[in-house]
N, C-alpha and C positions, 0 to 999 in steps of 0.2 A: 488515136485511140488504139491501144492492144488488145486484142482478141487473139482468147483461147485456141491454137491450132483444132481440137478435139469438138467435133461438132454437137457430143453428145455431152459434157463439160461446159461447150458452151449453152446449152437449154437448159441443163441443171443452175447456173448462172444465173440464167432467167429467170429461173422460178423461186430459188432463194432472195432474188432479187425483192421479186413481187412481196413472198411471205417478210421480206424485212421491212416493207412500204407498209406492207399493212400490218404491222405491228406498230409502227412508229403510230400509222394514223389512231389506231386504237389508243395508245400511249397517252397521244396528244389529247384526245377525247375525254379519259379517262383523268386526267388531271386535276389537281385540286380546283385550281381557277376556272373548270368546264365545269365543274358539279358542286351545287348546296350544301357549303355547311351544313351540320346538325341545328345549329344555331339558326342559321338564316332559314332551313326547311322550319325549325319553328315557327320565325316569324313569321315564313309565308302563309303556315298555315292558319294561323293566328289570323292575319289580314283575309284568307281567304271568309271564312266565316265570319267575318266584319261584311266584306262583298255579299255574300248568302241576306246578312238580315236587310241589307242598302237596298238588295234588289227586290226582295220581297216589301219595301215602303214605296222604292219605283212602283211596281207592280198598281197598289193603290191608286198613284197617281195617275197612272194609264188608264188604268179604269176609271179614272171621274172625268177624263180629257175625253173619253168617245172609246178606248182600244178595249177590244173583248179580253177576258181573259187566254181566254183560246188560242186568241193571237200574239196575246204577248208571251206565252210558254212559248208558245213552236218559233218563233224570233231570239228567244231568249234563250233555247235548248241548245246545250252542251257550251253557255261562252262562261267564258274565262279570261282574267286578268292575262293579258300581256304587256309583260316586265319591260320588254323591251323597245319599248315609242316613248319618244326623247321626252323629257321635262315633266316628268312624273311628281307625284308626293307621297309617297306611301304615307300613313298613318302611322304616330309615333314618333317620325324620323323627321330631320331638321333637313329644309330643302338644302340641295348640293348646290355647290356655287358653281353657276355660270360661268362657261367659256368664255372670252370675248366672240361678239357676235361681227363677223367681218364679211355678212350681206353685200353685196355692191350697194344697199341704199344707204349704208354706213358708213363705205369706204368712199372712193372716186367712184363719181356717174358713169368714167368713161367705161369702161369695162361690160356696161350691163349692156352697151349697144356698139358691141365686139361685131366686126363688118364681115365676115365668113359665117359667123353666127346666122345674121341680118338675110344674108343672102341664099342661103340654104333654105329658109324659111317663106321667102320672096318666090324662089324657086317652085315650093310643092304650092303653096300658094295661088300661083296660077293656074297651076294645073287643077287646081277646087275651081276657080274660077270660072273654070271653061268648060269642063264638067260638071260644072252643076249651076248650070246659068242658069235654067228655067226655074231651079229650086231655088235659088237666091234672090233671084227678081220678085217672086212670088211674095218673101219672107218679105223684101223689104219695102212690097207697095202692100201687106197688111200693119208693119209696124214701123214703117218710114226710116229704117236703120239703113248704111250703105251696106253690101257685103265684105270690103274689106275692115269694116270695123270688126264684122260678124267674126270673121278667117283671124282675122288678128290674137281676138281673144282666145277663141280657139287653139292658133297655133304658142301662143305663149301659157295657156293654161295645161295643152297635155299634148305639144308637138305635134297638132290636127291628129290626134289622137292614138299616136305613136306611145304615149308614156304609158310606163305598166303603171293600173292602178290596184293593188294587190289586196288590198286589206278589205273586212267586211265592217262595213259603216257600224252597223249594230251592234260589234263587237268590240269593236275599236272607240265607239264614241260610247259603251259601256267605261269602259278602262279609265278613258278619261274623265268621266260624268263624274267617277267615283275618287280617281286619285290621280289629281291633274290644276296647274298653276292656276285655271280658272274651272273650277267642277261646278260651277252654277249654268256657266253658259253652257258647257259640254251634256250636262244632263237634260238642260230643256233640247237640245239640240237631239238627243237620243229620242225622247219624247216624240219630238215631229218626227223623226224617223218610223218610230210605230205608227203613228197615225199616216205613213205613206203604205204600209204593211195591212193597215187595219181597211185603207181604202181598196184593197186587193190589185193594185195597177202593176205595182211589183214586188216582186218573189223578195224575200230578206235576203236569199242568199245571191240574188245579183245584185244587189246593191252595192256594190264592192264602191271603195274612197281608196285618197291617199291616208296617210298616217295622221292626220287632223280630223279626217271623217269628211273631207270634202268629196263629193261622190260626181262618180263619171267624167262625160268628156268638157264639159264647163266649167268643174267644181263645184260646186254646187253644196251648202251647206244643207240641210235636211231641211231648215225652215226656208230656203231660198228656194227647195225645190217646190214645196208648196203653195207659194206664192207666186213662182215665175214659169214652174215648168210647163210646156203644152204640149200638143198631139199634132204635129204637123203632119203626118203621113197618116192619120187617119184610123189606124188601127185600134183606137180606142184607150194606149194609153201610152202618156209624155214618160219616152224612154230614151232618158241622155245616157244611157251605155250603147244599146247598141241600135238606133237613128240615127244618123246624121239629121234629117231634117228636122227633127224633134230636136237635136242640140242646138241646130242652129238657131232656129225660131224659139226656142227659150231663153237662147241668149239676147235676142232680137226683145222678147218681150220683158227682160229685165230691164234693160237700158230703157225702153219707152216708158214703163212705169216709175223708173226713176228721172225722168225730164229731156230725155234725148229729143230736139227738135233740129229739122235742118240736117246738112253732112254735114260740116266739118268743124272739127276739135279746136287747130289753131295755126297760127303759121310762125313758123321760123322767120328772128327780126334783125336787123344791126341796129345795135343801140349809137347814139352819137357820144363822142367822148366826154367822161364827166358823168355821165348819166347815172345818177340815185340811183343804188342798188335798189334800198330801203322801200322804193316803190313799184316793188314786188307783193303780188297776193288780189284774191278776188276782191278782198276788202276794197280794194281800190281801182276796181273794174270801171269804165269808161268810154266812149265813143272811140273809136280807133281812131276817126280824124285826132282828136283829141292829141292820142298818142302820137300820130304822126306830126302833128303843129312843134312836139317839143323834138323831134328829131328823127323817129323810129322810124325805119324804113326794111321793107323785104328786101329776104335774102337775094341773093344772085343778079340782083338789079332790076325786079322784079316789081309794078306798083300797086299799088292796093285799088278796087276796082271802085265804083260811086256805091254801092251795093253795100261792097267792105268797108268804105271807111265808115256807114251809119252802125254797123255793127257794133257789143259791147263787149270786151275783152279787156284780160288781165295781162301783165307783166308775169310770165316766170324764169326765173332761173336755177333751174335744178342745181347746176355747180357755183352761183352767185356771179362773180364777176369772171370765171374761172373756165367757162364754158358756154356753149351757145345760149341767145335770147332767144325769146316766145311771147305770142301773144296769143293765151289761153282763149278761147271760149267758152261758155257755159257747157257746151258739153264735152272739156276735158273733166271737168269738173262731174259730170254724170260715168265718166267711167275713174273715175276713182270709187265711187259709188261699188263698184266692182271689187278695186284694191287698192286700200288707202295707202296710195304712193303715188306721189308726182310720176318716178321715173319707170311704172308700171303703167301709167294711163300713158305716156309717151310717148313709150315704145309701143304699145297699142298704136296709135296714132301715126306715128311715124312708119310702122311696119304699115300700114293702110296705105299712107299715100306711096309706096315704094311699091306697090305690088302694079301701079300707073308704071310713072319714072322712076327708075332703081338709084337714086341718088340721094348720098348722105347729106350730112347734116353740112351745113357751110362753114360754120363754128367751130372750132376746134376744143377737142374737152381736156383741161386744164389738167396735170398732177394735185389732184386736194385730197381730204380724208385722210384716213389713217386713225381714227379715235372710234376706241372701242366703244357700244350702248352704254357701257359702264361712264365712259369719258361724257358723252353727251348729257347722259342723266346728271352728272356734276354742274355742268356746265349749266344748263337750262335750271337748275335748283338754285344755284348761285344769281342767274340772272331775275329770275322770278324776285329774290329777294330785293331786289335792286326796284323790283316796280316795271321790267319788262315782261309782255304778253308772248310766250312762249308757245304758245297753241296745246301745253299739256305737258306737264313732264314724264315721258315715254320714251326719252330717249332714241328719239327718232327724228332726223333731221327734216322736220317740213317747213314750210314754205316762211311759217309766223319764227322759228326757232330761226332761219335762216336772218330774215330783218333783224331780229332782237339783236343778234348777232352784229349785223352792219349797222343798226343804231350805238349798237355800247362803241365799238370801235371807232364811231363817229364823235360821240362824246367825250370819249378820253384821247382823243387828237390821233388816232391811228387812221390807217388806211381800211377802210371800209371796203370788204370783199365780199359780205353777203353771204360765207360758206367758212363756217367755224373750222380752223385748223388748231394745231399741237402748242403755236405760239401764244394765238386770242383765249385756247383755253387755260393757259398755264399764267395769263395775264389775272383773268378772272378769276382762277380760282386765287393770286397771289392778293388780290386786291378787293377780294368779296369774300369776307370770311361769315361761313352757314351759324 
C-alpha cells in the first residue's frame, strides 16, 4: 500500500475517505429498489386500510372468545403489516411462484445429521445435564419423559436456547392471520395469542416468536401454549422465554399429553438382505420378536432383550433402502406429534441416546434426493391416480409416499428402494399421465 509522505494529507485522505463511504451508503439506501413506487405506496396503502377494517372484525371476535376490549387495543397498539416474512399473499395479487424448497427432508437425510453439528449439541448437552439434574429428575418423575428427550427438543428447536427469536408473536401472527398461504390457521392462532394476554400471565410484548409466530424456547404455537405450557418454578406463571424450568416441563407435558409412555423411541436395526422395503410404517407395527423371526437384528451386534422383543414397533426408513434401519416405537411416533417429520423426531431421538454414548449411526446415509416439493407433488399426484395411498399430497416425503413409491417400482419390475429419486419420478410421470 502507498501512503501519502504528508501526515496531514494523509488525515484529510481519511476523512474524504469516510464522507465518500457515506455518500455511497446513502446512494445505496436511497435507490430506486430501497424505496416504494408511487404505485406500490398506493397499493400499500390501499391494503393497509383493508388491515384497519380485518382488524377491527378480529376485534369482535376477541371479544366473544373471552379478551376484553382493553386488551386487545394495548396488544394490538401501533402493529403493522410486515412485508417482509416469506410466503405472504397480499390481496389482489397472484401468489408468487415458489422457489424449489431444498429442506434436508426433501433433499438426502444425510446431511440433517451432519456429525460436528451432532456433536456440538452432545457437547452443551451435557453440560444441562449435570447442571440441572435435580430440575430434570423432578420434570421427569411428574411427567415420566427422559431428559434427554426434554434437552433434545430443546436443543434442535432454538440451540438450548441460543437462537435469536426476534419477532413479536402478535404482530407477526397479525401479518399472517391476514395475508398469508394459510390466514385461517394464522388468525385463530392470533386469537389464542390474546387470550394468553387476556389471562395476564404475560406481557404482549415478550412474547417474541420466530417468523411463523412460534414463541420462545420450545416453539410453541399460541394454541400449544395454552394447552401444554406450565409453571415449573412456581412463580405463578408458564414462562417459556425466560424459565428454563418452565420450558422444560412444558415440553415434558406436551409429549405426555400426546402419549409418550416408557423411554425409548426406537432402535437402530440391520435388515437381512432382500428385505421389503414396502414394510415400512406404523400401519404395520408388530412384536419385535416378530420382526426379529424374519431377520432384523440390532445394530453393532447388539441383541434385543426378553422385555424388547414383547415390545410393538415399526419398520422405518427415512432414506428407503439407501440409509440406516429403525424400529420405531410408539413413541417416535408421539414426537412427530411435535414435527411432522420422521427425520425431526430422529434426530430428536437419536441426539438423546448420544448425550449416553456419543456414537453415530451404524448405517451409513446413502446419496438420494435431489427432487424439488414441486417434483414430489407430481409425483405423489400421479401415483394417487394409479390407486396408491400417498399419505397426502403435500409433497413431502413420508413414510406412506416413500412405500407407494417401493410398491409402483415393484410392480413395474424395477428395483424397489423405498426413497423416490430423479429416474422413478421421470418413469412415472413418463407412464402416468394426470
Amino acid at each position: 500500500m502507498i501512503r501519502t509522505p504528508n501526515k496531514h494529507l494523509d488525515r484529510w485522505f481519511q476523512i474524504l475517505g469516510t464522507w465518500l463511504l457515506a455518500a455511497l451508503v446513502l446512494t445505496i439506501l436511497s435507490a430506486p429498489g430501497n424505496a416504494l413506487s408511487a404505485s406500490e405506496k398506493k397499493y400499500r396503502d390501499g391494503v393497509n386500510q383493508q388491515f384497519g377494517i380485518w382488524l377491527k372484525a378480529l376485534r369482535k371476535d376477541a371479544e366473544a372468545q373471552g379478551v376484553s376490549r382493553a386488551r386487545f387495543d394495548r396488544a394490538m397498539r401501533n402493529v403493522k403489516l410486515n412485508w417482509r416474512l416469506p410466503n405472504l399473499r397480499p390481496p389482489g395479487r397472484k401468489p408468487k411462484a415458489k422457489a424449489p424448497n431444498w429442506q434436508a427432508e426433501f433433499r438426502s437425510p444425510g446431511p440433517y445429521f451432519k456429525q460436528s453439528y451432532i456433536n456440538s449439541l452432545v457437547s452443551t448437552g451435557r453440560k444441562h445435564l449435570g447442571g440441572q439434574k435435580a430440575q430434570l429428575a423432578s420434570i421427569e418423575k411428574t411427567y415420566g419423559v427422559p431428559a434427554g428427550i426434554l434437552l433434545g427438543i430443546w436443543a434442535k428447536e432454538t440451540s438450548y436456547g441460543r437462537a435469536k427469536i426476534p419477532y413479536n408473536a402478535i404482530h407477526t401472527l397479525a401479518t399472517l392471520g391476514f395475508m398469508s398461504e394459510r390466514p385461517e390457521f394464522f388468525r385463530d392462532e392470533l386469537l389464542a395469542a390474546l387470550k394468553i394476554v387476556q389471562k395476564g400471565k404475560i406481557p404482549a410484548a415478550r412474547m417474541k416468536s420466530a417468523w411463523s409466530g412460534a414463541m420462545g424456547h420450545p416453539q410453541f404455537m399460541p394454541s400449544a401454549y395454552l394447552k401444554h405450557a406450565v409453571d415449573q418454578d412456581g412463580d405463578g406463571k408458564p414462562d417459556i422465554w425466560g424459565s428454563l424450568p418452565d420450558t422444560l416441563a412444558s415440553i415434558a407435558n406436551f409429549l405426555k399429553q400426546n402419549g409418550w409412555r416408557g423411554r425409548g423411541w426406537g432402535y437402530e436395526v440391520v435388515l437381512p438382505r432382500g428385505f421389503d422395503c414396502t414394510l415400512e410404517g406404523p400401519d404395520k407395527r408388530r412384536p419385535i420378536a416378530e420382526w426379529a423371526k424374519l431377520g432384523v437384528k440390532r445394530s453393532f451386534g447388539r441383541s434385543f432383550s426378553a422385555a424388547q422383543l414383547k415390545q410393538r414397533g415399526s419398520i422405518l426408513l427415512p432414506a428407503g433402502t439407501h440409509g440406516p434401519a429403525f424400529i420405531a416405537l410408539k413413541n417416535f411416533y408421539v414426537l412427530k406429534e411435535y414435527n411432522e417429520s420422521d427425520l425431526y423426531a430422529l434426530f430428536v431421538g437419536h441426539l438423546a441416546d448420544r448425550y449416553g454414548k456419543n456414537r453415530t449411526f451404524k448405517g451409513k446415509w446413502g446419496k438420494v434426493g435431489g427432487l424439488t416439493r414441486g417434483d414430489t407433488l407430481d409425483m405423489q399426484k400421479r401415483l394417487v391416480r394409479r390407486g396408491y395411498d400417498v399419505g397426502g399430497v403435500d409433497g413431502l416425503i413420508g413414510f406412506r409416499s416413500r412405500v407407494a413409491a417401493g410398491a409402483y417400482a415393484k410392480a413395474q419390475g424395477l428395483k424397489a428402494t423405498c426413497y423416490p429419486g430423479k429416474a422413478l419420478v421421470k418413469h412415472i410421470r413418463k407412464n402416468t399421465p394426470l
